[in-house]
Structures are given as structure tokens and as C-alpha cells.
C-alpha positions in Angstrom: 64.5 109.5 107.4 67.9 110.9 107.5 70.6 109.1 105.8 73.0 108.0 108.9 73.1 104.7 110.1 73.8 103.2 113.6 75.6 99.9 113.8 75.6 99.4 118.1 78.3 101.3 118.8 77.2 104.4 116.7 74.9 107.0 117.6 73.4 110.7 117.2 75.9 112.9 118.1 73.4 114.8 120.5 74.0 111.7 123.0 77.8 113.1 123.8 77.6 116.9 122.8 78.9 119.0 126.0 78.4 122.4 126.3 81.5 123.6 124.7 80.0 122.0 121.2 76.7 123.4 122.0 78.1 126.9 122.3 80.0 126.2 119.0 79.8 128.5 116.1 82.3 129.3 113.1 85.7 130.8 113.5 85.4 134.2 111.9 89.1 134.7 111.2 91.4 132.3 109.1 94.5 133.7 110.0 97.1 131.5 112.1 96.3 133.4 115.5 98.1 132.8 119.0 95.8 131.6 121.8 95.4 134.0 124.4 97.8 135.5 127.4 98.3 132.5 130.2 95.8 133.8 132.9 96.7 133.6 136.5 94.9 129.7 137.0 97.0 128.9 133.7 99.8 130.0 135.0 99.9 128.2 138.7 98.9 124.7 136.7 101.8 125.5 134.5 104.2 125.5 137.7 102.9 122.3 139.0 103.0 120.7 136.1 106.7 121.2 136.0 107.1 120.5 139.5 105.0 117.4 138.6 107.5 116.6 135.7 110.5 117.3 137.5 109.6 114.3 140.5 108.5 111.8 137.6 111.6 109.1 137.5 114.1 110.1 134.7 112.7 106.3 132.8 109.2 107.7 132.6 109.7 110.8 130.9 113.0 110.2 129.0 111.4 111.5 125.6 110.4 114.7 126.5 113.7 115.3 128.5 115.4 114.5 125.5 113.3 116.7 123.8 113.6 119.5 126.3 117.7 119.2 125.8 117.7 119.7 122.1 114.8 121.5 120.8 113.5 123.4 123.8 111.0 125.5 121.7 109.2 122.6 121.0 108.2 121.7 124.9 108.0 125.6 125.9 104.9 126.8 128.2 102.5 127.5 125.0 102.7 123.4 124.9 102.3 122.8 128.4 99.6 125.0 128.5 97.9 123.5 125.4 97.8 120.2 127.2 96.5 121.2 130.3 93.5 123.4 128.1 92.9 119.8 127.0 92.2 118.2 130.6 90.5 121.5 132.0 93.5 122.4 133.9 93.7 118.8 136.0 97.0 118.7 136.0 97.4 114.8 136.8 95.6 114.1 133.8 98.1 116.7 131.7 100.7 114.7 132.5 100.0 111.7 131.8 98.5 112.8 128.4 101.9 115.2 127.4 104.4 111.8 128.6 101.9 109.3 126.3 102.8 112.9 123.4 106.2 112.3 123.7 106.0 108.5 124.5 104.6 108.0 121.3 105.5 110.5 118.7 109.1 108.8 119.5 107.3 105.4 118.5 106.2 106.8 115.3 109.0 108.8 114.3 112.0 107.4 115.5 115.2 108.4 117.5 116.3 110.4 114.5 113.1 112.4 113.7 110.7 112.7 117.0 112.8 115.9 118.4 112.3 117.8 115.0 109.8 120.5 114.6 106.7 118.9 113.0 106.9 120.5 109.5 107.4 119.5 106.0 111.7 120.2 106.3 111.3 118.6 109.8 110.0 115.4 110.9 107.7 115.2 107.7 110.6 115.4 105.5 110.6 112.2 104.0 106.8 112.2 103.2 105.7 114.6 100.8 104.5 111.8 98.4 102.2 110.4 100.5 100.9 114.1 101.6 100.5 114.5 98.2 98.8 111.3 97.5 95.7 112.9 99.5 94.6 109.6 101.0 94.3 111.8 104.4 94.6 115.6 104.1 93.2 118.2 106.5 90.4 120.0 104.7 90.7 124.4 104.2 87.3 125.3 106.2 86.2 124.6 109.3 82.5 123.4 109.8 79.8 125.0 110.9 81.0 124.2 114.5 84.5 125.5 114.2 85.9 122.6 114.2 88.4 121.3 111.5 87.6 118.5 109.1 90.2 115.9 108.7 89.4 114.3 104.7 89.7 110.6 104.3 89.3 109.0 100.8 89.8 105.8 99.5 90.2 107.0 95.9 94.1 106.8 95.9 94.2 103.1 97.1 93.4 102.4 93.8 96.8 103.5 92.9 98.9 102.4 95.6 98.4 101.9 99.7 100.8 103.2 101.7 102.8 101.6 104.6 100.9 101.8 108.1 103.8 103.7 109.4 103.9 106.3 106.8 100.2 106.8 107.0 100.3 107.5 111.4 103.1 110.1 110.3 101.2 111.7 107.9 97.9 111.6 110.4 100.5 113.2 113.4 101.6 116.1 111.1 97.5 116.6 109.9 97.0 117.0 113.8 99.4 119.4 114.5 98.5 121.6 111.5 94.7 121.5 112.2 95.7 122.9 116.3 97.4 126.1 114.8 94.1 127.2 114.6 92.7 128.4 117.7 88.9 127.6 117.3 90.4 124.1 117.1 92.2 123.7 120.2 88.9 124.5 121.6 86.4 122.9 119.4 88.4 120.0 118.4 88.6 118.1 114.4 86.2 115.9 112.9 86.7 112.5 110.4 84.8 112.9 107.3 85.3 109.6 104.8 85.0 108.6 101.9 84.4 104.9 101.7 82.7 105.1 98.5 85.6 103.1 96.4 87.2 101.2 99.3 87.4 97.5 99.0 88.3 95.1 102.2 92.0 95.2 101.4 92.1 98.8 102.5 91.4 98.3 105.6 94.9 98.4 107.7 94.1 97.8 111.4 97.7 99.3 112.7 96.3 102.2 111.2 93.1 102.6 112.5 94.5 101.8 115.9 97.2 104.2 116.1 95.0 107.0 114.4 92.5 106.4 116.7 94.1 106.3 120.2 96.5 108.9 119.4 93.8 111.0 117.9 91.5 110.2 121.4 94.0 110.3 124.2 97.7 111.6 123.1 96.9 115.0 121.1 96.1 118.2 123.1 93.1 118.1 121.0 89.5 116.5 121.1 88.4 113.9 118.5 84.8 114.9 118.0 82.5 112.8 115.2 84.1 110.4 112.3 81.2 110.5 109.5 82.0 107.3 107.0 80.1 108.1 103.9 79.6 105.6 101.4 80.9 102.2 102.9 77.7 99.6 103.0 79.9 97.6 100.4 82.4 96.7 103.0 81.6 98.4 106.5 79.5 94.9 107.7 82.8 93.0 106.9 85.0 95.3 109.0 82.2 96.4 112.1 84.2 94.7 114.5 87.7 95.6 114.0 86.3 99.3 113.4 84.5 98.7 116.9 87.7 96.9 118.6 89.8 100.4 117.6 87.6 102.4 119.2 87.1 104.0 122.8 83.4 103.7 124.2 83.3 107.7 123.6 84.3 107.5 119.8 81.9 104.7 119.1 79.2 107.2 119.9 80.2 109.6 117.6 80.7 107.1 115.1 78.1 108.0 112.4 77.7 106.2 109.0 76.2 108.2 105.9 74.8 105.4 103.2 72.1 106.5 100.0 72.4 108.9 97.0 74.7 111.5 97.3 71.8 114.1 97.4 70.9 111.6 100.7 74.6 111.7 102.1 74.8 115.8 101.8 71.3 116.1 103.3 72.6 113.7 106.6 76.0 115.9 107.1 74.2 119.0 106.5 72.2 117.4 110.4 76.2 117.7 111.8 77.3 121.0 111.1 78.8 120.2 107.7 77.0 121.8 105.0 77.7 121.9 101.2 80.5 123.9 100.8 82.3 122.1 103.7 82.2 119.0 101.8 84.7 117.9 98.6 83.5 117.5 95.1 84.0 114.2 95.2 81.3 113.8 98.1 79.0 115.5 96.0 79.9 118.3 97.5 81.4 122.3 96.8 84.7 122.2 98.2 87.6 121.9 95.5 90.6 119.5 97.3 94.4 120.1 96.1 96.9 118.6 97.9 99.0 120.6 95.8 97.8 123.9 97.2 98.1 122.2 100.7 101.7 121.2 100.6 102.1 124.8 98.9 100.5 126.8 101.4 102.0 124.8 104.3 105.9 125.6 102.7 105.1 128.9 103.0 103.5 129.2 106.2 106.8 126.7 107.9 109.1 128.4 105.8 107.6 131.8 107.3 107.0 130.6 110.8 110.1 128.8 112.1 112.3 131.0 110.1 111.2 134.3 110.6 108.5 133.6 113.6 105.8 136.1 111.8 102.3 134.8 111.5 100.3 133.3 108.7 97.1 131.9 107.3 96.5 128.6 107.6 92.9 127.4 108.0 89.5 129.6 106.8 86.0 129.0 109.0 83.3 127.9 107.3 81.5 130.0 104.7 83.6 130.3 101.8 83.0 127.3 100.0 85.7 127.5 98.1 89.3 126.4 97.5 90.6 128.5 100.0 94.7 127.6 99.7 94.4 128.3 96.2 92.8 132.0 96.8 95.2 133.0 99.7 98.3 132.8 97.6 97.4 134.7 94.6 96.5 137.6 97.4 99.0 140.4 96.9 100.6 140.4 100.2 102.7 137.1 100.0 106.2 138.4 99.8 108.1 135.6 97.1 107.7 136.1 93.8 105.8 132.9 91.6 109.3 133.6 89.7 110.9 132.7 92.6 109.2 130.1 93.7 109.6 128.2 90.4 113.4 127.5 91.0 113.8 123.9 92.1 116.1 125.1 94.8 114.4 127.7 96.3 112.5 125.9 99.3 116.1 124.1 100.0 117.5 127.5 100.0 114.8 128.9 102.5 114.4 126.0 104.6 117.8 124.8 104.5 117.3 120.9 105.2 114.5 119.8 102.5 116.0 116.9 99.7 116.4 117.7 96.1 114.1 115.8 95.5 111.0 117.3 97.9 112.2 120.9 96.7 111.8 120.2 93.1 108.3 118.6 94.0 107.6 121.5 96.2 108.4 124.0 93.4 106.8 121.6 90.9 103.4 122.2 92.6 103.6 126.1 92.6 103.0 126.5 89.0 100.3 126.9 87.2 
């Protein structure tokens, strides 16, 4: 006997696999890669989706006109394209999936913040604390199926709990990092938690609502499993909510782990997640900095929207170590750790970050 349990809404995840996750195997690349050419189908759904757009009343699709006025790169045909991928090239269902995008990332970030690039100097500009705080952080390797783990641990609530609000930002940016990757467009991200310190306070249901719909049915990306490790101390008190937040598809992936540790490793190991895929703190091989992520991610925004050349971002399973913190002691980054040290020099290279978030940022490049 394995170490999952099902409440009734829970269940083996061979009850929903499709094909696609069938056929799934590990990304053999971690470099930041760009999905292939538009083919000939892509392209013809591209123009009726526009066509589409363009007899939608102005009310209906005000955000992403807004968006399309002021920062046209973010709403170019790479981001149509991504959302009809998502819906198998129905372009009805596109549509109405890239207006509830736009709908909503105005919702969460505001009038001031929705139309800027989703980065660190961007829209996350104001959060680096609570990306730091690693109470959600998008883990370096992929699993087995090449899909990419998002990390949830309750260890940091015992410090402080962050606002609902803060936390859905933080969740949007983890989204739209993980679908740089091109395995994951395809394959889709995974939950792994751990519930293993939480307590019944935790439990924030404007949270789990907004991560979970948005997650489901705004993304251009598939919500796969959520594996809760750990939580028989408070999961019976919260079933329902948990159940009330969820769509009929997500409660079947939704899989708890309970038992030893040795127990919980043995159960993910059954899901494509094998030792090295899971943090220390699950029992697991994979070293977690936050540090190293916020690092990494500088560098790879910094590089990206400022000089538009690629970069590594997310490694496939088989590592099994810390793989942010190997990538940048590789001799081919370009800035100096002298360099990097000066609390102005992400200001300098990004031009909008705060004092403050530079001299974090340069704070967490030293050794």
C-alpha cells in the first residue's frame, strides 16, 4: 500500500491521463528555447482569432485592447498562438480563455501594473520579499514527465503570511516563468505541497480560489496533479473548502501523500516525481534557494527584454541538484560577480527596479 490517500474527490491520476501525458518523457534541454515556426493550421486560427477579436464589443475586451495600445509585444502572435495550443486550435474556446487572461491579470494587478511585462522590474516589482520568502517558488527540474513542479511549503508561515493579494501575484509571475519552457506549454505544471507544518490558520480561501481557477482555466497552460504531502493534521478540517475551490477535473488529480517520509517519497516516485525532483525538506535531494531563483531570473529578464538573446531557465529532470546555483558559476555568463555586487547595478541594467529590490537583488549574488 502506497502512501496516497483519496478523500472523494481525489483519485489515481491514471483516471484523467490523456495521451499527451502518456507520451510524456523528460525535456532533454534546459535552455529557454522558442516554440516552433507557426505551421500553416496555426497560422489560419491566428487570423480568425483576430477577426474574432476585432467583432467582440470594445466592453468585452477592453483589457487586452489596452494592452495591445501600450505594450504591443506583450499580446503579439507568439501569445495568440500559445493560447490557441492550449484549446487544440478551437478558436472559440481561445478566446474566451485569452479575454478571462487579460480580464483577470487586470484584477490582480491593477490599472497601474497589468500592462507591464511580467518580470521582477515589471509587474513583480514590488514583490521580491515575498518571492523570497519561498512560500511558493517554481522548482529548477522538471519531472519525470516534463512537466514543471510548482513548490508549496508551509514552513514560512511560521514567520509571517502574506496578503491573499500578494500571494495570486506571486502564483501569476511562477506561471509565466514555468511556460518559458517549451516542454511545459505542452506538458503542463504540477503542485507539489508541503503541508507538513501548516496549521488551520494557513488556510486563505481567496487564495486557493484564485490560484486554482486561474491556474485551470485563464493560463495558456494545463494544471495537471496537486500532490499535498504531509497534511492529515489539518486536511479533514479544510476537505470541503479545498473541494469547493476546485473544478470536477482538478479534484481528480487531487492526490494526498500521508506516512514517513521514506512512505511519502515512495508514493511521488508512483507520479513521475522521483528523489531528486523533490526538496530536502520533503525528504528529498533537491536543494531550494530562492535566492538563486530571484538571481537567475534577474539575469535571464535583464538579458531577455533588454537585449532579446536567449537564456537558461528551467533544467529537465535528471540532475538532482541545485541547478540555478550551477548555471551561474558556468563561464559563459557575461557580468562579472564584481559587478554584480554593486547595489546599483540591476537598477542600472533594468532601469525601473527600487533601491531597495536592487540592493536585495545584489544582496543575494554573493557568496
Amino acid at each position: 500500500m502506497n502512501g496516497s490517500t483519496s478523500f472523494p474527490f481525489a483519485h489515481s491520476q491514471e483516471e484523467f491521463k490523456d495521451d499527451d501525458d502518456m507520451a510524456a518523457s523528460p525535456s532533454s534541454t534546459n535552455r529557454l528555447q522558442r516554440v516552433d515556426a507557426p505551421n500553416e493550421i496555426e497560422i489560419a486560427a491566428l487570423h480568425s482569432l483576430k477577426d474574432e477579436i476585432s467583432n467582440i464589443p470594445h466592453h468585452e475586451k477592453s483589457s487586452l485592447i489596452h494592452v495591445q495600445r501600450v505594450q504591443p509585444d506583450l499580446v503579439n502572435d507568439d501569445h495568440m498562438i500559445a493560447f490557441l495550443r492550449a484549446e487544440n486550435y478551437n478558436v472559440g474556446l481561445a478566446l474566451k480563455r485569452l479575454l478571462r487572461y487579460w480580464e483577470h491579470r487586470y484584477k490582480v494587478f491593477g490599472p497601474e501594473k497589468f500592462s507591464l511585462p511580467m518580470t521582477l522590474n515589471g509587474a513583480m516589482r514590488d514583490h521580491m520579499p515575498a518571492l523570497k520568502q519561498g512560500f511558493i517558488t517554481l522548482l529548477p527540474l522538471l519531472d519525470e514527465a516534463g512537466r514543471a513542479i510548482i513548490y508549496s511549503n508551509s514552513a514560512p508561515y511560521k514567520k509571517s503570511i502574506p496578503q491573499a493579494e500578494e500571494k495570486i501575484q506571486v502564483w501569476w509571475y511562477l506561471l509565466h516563468v514555468a511556460m518559458e519552457n517549451p516542454s511545459v506549454t505542452k506538458k503542463g505544471f504540477i503542485i507539489l505541497a508541503n503541508s507538513r507544518e501548516s496549521r488551520l490558520n494557513n488556510f486563505d480561501g481567496k487564495w486557493a480560489l484564485a490560484a486554482c481557477s486561474s491556474g485551470d482555466r485563464d493560463f495558456p497552460i494545463r494544471w495537471r496533479e496537486a500532490h499535498v504531502c504531509h497534511a492529515n493534521a489539518v486536511f479533514p478540517f479544510v476537505a470541503s473548502a479545498v473541494k469547493a475551490v476546485l473544478s470536477p477535473k482538478q479534484r481528480k488529480s487531487f492526490i494526498l501523500h500521508n506516512g514517513s517520509d521514506e512512505r511519502v517519497l515512495q508514493s511521488l516516485s508512483e507520479y513521475s516525481l522521483p528523489i531528486h525532483c523533490i526538496p530536502t525538506d520533503l525528504g528529498g535531494t533537491l536543494q531550494v534557494s530562492t535566492d538563486a531563483f530571484i538571481k537567475e531570473r534577474l539575469l535571464v529578464e535583464c538579458d531577455t527584454f533588454d537585449t532579446n538573446k536567449p537564456h537558461e531557465v528551467v533544467s529537465s529532470a535528471g540532475d538532482g541538484v541545485d541547478v540555478y546555483g550551477q548555471e551561474l558559476q558556468q563561464d559563459e555568463m557575461e557580468i562579472s560577480r564584481d559587478n554584480m555586487s554593486h547595489p546599483g547595478f540591476f537598477a542600472e541594467s533594468c532601469h525601473i527596479m527600487s533601491d531597495d529590490d536592487a540592493k536585495l537583488a545584489s544582496e543575494s549574488v554573493k557568496t
